[in-house]
N, C-alpha and C positions, 0 to 999 in steps of 0.2 A: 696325717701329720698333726703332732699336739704343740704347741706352744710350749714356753717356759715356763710360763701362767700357770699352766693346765696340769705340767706335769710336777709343778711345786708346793703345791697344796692351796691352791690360791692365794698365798704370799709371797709369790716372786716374782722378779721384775726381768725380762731378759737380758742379756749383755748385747754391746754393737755386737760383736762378730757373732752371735747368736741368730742375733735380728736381721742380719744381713744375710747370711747362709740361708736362713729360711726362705729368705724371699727369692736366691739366686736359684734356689731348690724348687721353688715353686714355678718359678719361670719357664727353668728349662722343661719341666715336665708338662705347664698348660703355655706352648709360646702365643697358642692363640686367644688367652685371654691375659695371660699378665707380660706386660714388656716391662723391666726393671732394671736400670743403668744407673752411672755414676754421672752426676751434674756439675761436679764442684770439688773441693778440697776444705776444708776447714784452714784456721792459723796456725794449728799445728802438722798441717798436712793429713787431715784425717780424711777418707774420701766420704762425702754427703751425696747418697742416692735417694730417687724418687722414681716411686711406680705407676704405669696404669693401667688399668682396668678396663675390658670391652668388650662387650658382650658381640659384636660381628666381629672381633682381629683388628679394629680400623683403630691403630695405635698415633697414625701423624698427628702432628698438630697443625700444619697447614689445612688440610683433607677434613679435618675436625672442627675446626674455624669455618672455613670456606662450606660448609655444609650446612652450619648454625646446632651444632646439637649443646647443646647442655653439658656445662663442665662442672662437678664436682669435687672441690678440692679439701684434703683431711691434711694436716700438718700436725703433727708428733713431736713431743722429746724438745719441746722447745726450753724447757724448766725439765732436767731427768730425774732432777726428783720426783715429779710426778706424772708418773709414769702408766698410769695406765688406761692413756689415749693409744702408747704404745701398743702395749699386748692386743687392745680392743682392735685394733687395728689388720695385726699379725689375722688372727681370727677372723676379722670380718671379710680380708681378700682371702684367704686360704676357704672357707665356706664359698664363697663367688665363684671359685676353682673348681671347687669338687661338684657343686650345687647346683645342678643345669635350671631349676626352673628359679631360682634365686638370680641365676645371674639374669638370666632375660628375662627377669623383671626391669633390670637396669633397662631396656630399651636403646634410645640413643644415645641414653646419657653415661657420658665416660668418668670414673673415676679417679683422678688424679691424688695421689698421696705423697708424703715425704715421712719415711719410718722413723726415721731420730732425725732432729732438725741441728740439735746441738750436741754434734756430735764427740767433742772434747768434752764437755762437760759427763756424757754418758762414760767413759771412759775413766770419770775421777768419781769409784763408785765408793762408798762408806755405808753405814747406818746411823749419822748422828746427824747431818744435814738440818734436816727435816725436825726442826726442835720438838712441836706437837701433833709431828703424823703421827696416825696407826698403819705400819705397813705400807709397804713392801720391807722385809729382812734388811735390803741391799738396795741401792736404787744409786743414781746418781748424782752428781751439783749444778747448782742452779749458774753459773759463771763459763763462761767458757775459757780456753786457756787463756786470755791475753784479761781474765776477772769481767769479762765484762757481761750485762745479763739481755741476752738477744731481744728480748722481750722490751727495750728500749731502745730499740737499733735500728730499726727497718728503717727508718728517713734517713740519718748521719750514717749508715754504713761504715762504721769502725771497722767491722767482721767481713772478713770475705764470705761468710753464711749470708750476710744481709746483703752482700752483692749478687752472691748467686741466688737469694729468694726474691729479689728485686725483678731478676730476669726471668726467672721462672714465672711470676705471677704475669708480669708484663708483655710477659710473651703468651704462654696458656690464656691470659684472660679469665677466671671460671667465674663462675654465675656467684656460685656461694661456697663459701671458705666457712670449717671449721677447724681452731687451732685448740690442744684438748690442753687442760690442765687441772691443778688443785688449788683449792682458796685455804689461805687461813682467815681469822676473824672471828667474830661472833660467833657462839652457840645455839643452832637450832634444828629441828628434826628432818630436815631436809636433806639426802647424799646430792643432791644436784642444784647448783644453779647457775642462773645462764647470764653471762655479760653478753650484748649483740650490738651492733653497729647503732649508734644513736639514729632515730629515727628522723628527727628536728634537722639534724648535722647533714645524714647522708639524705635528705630533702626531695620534692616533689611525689611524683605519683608509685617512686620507688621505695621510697620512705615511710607513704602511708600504705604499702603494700605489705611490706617488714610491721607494721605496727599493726594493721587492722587482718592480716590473710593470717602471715605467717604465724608471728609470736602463738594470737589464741589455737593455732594447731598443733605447735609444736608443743607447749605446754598442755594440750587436752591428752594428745596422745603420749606424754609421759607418765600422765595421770592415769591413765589407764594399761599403761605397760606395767606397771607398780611402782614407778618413781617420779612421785607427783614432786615438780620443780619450782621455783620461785627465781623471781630476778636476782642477777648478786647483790650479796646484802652488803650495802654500804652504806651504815649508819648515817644520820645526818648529824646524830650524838655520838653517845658512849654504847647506844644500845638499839637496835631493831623496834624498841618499844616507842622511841619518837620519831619513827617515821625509815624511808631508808630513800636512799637519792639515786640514779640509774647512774650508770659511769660512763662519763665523757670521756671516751678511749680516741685520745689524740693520735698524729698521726706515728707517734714512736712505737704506738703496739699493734698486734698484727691486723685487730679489726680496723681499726682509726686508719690502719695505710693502705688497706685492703679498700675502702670508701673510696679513697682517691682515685681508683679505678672503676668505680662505682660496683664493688665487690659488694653483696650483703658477707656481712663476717659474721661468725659468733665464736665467741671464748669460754665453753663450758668449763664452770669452775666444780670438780665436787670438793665436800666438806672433809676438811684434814682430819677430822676424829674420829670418822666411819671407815668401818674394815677396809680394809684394800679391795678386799670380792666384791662388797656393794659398790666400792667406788667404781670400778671396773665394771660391772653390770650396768650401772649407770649411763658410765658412759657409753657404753657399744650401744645400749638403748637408745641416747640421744644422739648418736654417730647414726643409726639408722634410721632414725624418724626423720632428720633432715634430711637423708641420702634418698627417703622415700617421697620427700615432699618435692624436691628437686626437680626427680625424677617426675611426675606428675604435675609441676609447675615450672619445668626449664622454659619451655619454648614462651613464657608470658612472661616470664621472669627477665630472659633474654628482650624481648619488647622493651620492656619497661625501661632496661638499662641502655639499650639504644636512643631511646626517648631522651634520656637523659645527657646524654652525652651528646646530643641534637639541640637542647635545651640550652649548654653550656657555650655552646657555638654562637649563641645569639642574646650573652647576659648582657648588661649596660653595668650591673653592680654585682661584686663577688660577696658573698658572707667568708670572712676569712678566722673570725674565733666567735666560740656559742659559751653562754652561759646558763644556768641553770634558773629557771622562771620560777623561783621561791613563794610566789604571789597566788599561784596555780597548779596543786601538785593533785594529782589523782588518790585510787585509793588501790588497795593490793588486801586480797583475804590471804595473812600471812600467820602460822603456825609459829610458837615462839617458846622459848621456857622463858620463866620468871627472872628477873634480873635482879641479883643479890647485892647489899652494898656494905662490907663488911670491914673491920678495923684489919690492917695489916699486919701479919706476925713479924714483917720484914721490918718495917720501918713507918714515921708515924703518918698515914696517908690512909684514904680509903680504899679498898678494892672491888674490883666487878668480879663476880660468879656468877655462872646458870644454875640452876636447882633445874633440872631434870623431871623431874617427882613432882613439879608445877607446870604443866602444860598450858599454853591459853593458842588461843585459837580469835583471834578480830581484825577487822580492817585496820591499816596502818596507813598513814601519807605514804604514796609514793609519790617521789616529785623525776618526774619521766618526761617533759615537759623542758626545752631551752632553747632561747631566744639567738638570734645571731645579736652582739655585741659591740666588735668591727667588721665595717662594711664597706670597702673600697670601688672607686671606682674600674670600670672594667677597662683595660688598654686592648689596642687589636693588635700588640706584641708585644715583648719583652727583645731585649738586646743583651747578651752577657757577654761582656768581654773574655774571651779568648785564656787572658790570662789565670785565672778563676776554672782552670780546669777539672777540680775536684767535685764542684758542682755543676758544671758539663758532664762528666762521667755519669754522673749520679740520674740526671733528666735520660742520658742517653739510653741508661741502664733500663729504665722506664720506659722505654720505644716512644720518649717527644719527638715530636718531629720538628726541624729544624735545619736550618739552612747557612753558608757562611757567607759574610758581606764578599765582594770580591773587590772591592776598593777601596780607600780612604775616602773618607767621605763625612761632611756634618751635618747632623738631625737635632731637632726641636724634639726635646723630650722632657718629660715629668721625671725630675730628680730626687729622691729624699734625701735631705741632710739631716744626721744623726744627732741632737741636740744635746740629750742625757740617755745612759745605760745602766738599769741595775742588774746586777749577778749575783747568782749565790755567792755565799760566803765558800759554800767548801763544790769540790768538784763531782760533779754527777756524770755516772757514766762515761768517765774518764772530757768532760767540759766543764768552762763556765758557762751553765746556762743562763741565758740574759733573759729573766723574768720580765723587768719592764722595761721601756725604752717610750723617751719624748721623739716624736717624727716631724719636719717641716716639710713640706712637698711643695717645689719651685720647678716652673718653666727654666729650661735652658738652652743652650745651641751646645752641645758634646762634639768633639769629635770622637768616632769610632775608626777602627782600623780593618784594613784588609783578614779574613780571617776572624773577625768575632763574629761569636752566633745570632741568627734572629729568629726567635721563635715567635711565631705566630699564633693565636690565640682560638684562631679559627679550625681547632684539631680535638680530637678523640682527649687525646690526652691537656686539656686545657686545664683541667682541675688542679692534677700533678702539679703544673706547673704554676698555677697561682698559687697552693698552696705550700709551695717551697720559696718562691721568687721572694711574695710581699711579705716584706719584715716583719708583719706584726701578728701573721699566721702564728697558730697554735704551735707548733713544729717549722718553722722557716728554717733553710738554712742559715739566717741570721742569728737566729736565737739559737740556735748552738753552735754559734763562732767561726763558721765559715768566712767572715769577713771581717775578722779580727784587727787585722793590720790597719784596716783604715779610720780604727778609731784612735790610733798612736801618731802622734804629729811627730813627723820626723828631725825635725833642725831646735835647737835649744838657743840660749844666750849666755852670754855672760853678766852678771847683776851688773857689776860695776862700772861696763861700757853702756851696756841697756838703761840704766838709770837715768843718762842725759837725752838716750836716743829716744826713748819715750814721751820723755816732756817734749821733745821734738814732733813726734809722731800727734801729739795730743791738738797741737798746731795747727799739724798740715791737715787731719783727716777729722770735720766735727762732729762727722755722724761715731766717729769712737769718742771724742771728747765727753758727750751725752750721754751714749750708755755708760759709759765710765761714772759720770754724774749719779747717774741713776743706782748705779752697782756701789759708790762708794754709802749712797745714804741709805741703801736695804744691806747694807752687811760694817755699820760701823765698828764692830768687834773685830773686822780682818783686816784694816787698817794700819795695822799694827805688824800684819806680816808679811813681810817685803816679795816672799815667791809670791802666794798669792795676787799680793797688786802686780804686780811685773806679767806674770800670766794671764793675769783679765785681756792690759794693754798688750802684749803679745800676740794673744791666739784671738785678740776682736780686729786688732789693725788690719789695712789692707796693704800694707807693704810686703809684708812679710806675710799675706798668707797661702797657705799649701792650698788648692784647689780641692786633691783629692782626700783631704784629713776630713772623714766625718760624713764624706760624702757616700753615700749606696753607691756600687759601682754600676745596678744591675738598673736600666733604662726601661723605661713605660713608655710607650710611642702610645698617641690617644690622637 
């Protein structure tokens, strides 16, 4: 059986129903090594399947868990324009199939894949997408039907893809995740480079396992496959030339949400200017040097992430956002062209170009290196009300574990009230993402109701759930508006009766008469404008005020 790939001249990219036949083809003919089914449906109804691989028939995932082998996961097609994580893909199980002493080399370790992750968007196929790739002819968009681009989706789950990859990873579990794709950026002679789980981020002995085992194998043995790799190049300028910065992959893309399950991930990016066949070679290269390291380091790899999740069972403080340690950046021997800087024929500005025909070859900063930033304390649960179900689904999807109160009842818990919120100006990823936000964190007595959840902190999945819960997480469900409504105060005035009832108000309650005080002599220029004074004394008085305006709904028992 040849591929699409294979039989195209090495500029083709396959179609879903192409990709899918092959595999339903492959199945039936080897059932004892590949089992390939439908997981899901896309937005527009499209079915999203995912295969595996086994070198003894032993397809469960119970039986496969409960055993401890080693999971390898390869994820596809998540960006179809680039596309050939795909093909590499198609090729590398169909070789497993025909290949007896290739597949037992896999040993215990099982293969898990997903052939097109986005599967609308493969289906909206063109050739102009893609503004400065070379090849593929045809491939397909980076958006899926409802525009949106999965590769920022895994935590907010817009997509029923991110709900069915939410369950899949959390259920499988696998050791290490690759999700394959292409970079645009910079010019330099490299077809591969690699984004991976922050080392700092995904932290302790698994972290410096990924930094000190993995990375320097994975990158020797590129190097000596022919496609010697470098980190992805993420200027800290205009240019490769001053340095390049490792990317903090939050938890919106697929390594940053893969961590919270204490997944190592990697995101091989190859370079959009190289052929389609290098990119392709590339990648099946770097598809199997992890597949090979995996296999040779599951069962240590598996330790380590148990350690971890043992670890997290017993914190007193979470690191909940990382910065980049600019103070302390390492060094990288990185390959480069010269950086040109040239007058614009467009208009009057400078421009960047590569020259080619100027190689250099020197240590660069790499600044790989960051610090946690905020750092909360640890609670031994979280309480989320009931009502709030969209973020119940979402942990659930995650296999949190968690529990429902079974009475009314009132708890002493640590509240945040939301002081100030900033947002973008325009909407990302169909949100307003809330970039910053002031927090006040106050004891309180709540009542909770029969039927909200408690989740306990003392679980597998603890991370998950700190790092959606606290608001000030990289990816919280706060910060993309899950909890929208309770920063809108419900009940208004009217100027002209509020006017007298104010100066009333100013009377009876003097801890508002004060701030008041205070608020008229730092903002003497708003004096002048009646909403604003009327709103100070409104939304600070305690007569009139809303309990729930402002307040987190979601409770920290400590």
């Amino acid at each position: 059986m040849r591929t699409t790939y294979e039989l195209g001249n090495k500029n083709q990219t396959t179609t879903w129903l192409e990709c899918i036949n092959f595999y339903k083809t492959l199945a039936a003919r080897f059932p004892q090594v590949l089992r390939f089914e439908q997981i899901g449906v896309s937005d527009s109804g499209v079915p999203i399947h995912a295969g595996v691989v086994s070198a003894d028939g032993v397809f469960q995932r119970e039986q496969i868990k409960r055993e401890g082998r080693p999971v390898f996961f390869n994820n596809n097609g998540i960006h179809p324009g680039e596309p050939e994580g795909v093909d590499a893909c198609m090729a590398l199980v169909r070789d497993l199939c025909f290949e007896p002493a290739r597949l037992a080399a896999l040993g215990r370790t099982v293969l898990l894949f997903v052939p097109i992750y986005n599967v609308d968007g493969c289906l909206n196929r063109a050739d102009s997408s893609r503004v400065n790739q070379d090849g593929p002819e045809q491939f397909g968009f980076r958006g899926n039907s409802r525009h949106l681009d999965l590769n920022r989706d895994f935590i907010k789950c817009d997509s029923l893809n991110a709900k069915v990859f939410n369950q899949l990873l959390s259920s499988w579990d696998p050791d290490v995740m690759v999700d394959t794709h292409t970079s645009n950026g910079a010019d330099y002679p490299y077809t591969m480079t690699l984004i991976h789980t922050q080392a700092d981020k995904l932290g302790g002995e698994l972290g410096a396992f990924l930094r000190h085992t993995m990375l320097p194998h994975i990158f020797a043995e590129m190097a000596a496959s022919g496609w010697p790799t470098c980190p992805y190049v993420n200027p800290v300028k205009d240019s490769p030339d001053h340095g390049i910065a490792e990317f903090l992959e939050v938890p919106r893309f697929s390594t940053g949400y893969a961590a919270l399950h204490h997944v190592i991930g990697f995101m091989p990016e190859t370079h959009m200017l190289k052929p389609f066949a290098d990119r392709y070679a590339a990648m099946r290269a770097l598809v199997e040097v992890t597949l090979a390291f995996t296999v040779e380091h599951g069962e240590a790899i598996g330790r380590l992430r148990a350690a971890a999740r043992e670890q997290d069972k017993q914190r007193t403080r979470w690191p909940v956002s990382w910065k980049m340690d600019e103070m302390n950046p390492s060094t990288f021997r990185f390959k480069g062209y010269a950086a040109r800087y040239t007058p614009s024929e467009l208009g009057d500005y400078t421009r960047l170009s590569y020259d080619r025909d100027a190689p250099w070859e020197r240590d660069i900063a790499y600044y790989n290196n960051f610090v946690a930033d905020v750092v909360v304390a640890a609670p031994t649960a979280y309480i989320v009300p009931q009502a709030w179900r969209e973020v119940i689904e979402r942990l659930q999807w995650n296999g949190v574990e968690m529990r429902r109160i079974e009475a009314e009842t009132t708890v002493q818990a640590q509240v945040y009230h939301i002081a100030s919120v900033g947002s973008r100006a325009q909407a990302y990823e169909g949100h307003m993402f809330h970039d910053e936000m002031a927090l006040e964190r106050r004891g309180a007595s709540v009542v909770v109701r029969a039927g909200d959840y408690y989740i306990p902190l003392n679980q597998a999945k603890a991370r998950y759930a700190v790092e959606t819960l606290e608001p000030q997480a990289h990816d919280s469900f706060f910060r993309w508006g899950f909890f929208n409504s309770v920063l809108e105060k419900k009940e208004a005035y009217s100027d002209y009766v509020f006017e007298d009832m104010a100066l009333q108000l100013l009377r009876e309650e003097p801890a508002l008469a004060a701030s008041f005080a205070q608020w008229k002599a730092a903002h003497p220029e708003l004096l002048a404008d009646q909403e604003r004074v009327l709103n100070f004394i409104f939304e600070n008085c305690q007569r009139f005020a809303e309990p729930e305006w402002r307040r987190y709904p979601v409770l920290s028992i400590v």
